[in-house]
N, C-alpha and C positions, 0 to 999 in steps of 0.2 A: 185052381179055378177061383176067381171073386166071388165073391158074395155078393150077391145083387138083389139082396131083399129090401125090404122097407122096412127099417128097422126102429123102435119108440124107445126113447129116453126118459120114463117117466119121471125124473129129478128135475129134467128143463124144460118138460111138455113138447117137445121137437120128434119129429121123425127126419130120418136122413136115408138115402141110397146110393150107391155109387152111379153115375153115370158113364165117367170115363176112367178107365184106371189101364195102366199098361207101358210100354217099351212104345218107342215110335221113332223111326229114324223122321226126321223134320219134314220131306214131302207129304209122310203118312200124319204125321203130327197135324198139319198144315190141310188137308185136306178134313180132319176130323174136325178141328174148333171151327174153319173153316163155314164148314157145313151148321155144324149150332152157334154160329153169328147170325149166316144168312135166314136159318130159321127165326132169330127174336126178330132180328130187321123186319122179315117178313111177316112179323106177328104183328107189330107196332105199325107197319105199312096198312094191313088190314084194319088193326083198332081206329086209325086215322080216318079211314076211307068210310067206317061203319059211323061213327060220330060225324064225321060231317055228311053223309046221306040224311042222319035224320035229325040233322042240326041241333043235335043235343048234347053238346058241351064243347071241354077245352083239350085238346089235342096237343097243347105243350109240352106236355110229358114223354107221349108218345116220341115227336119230333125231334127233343133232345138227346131221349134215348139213342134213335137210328144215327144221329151224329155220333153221338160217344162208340156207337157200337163200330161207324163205320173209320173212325182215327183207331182203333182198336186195332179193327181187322188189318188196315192199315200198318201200323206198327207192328204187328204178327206178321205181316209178308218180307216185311224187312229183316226182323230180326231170324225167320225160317230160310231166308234165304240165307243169310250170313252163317247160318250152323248147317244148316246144307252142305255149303264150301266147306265147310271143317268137317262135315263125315260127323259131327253129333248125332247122340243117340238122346232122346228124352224123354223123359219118365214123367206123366201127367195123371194128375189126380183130380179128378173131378167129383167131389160131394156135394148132393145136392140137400139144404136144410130147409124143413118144413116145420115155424114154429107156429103155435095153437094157441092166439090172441084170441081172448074173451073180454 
């Protein structure tokens, strides 16, 4: 079973937790990153929409993010496809790092 706590480093002031961790044949792979692309897309689509309702500031950020994210996904459709054809199996590690800027 993973450990999926949130766990503190007090040497680097950081907590970490695993988000993804596991075996994946590439559909399943593909369907999991998948999904947490579409959610930051969707985060950055909302941040966009909230800043310009109340015209308070620069949405650049947001905007370039949703591209990067979407050659991303992009590129994960191709490369899932092509290990698909091969029957790969992948192993994905996703840790998420939280450091504590003062």
């Amino acid at each position: 079973m993973t450990d999926t706590t949130l766990t503190f480093h007090e040497k680097e002031n950081k907590y970490d937790f695993k988000l993804v961790e596991g075996m994946f044949s590439a559909k399943d792979a593909g369907k999991v990153l998948k999904a947490l692309i579409k959610d930051k897309i969707n985060y950055h689509s909302f941040e966009m929409f909230c800043i310009q309702e109340k015209n308070s500031g620069d949405v650049s950020h947001s905007r370039q993010r949703i591209v990067e994210l979407k050659n991303v996904n992009d590129s994960l459709k191709e490369l899932l496809a092509t290990l698909g054809e091969q029957g790969a199996q992948l192993k994905i590690n996703g840790t998420i790092e939280i450091e504590v800027i003062k």
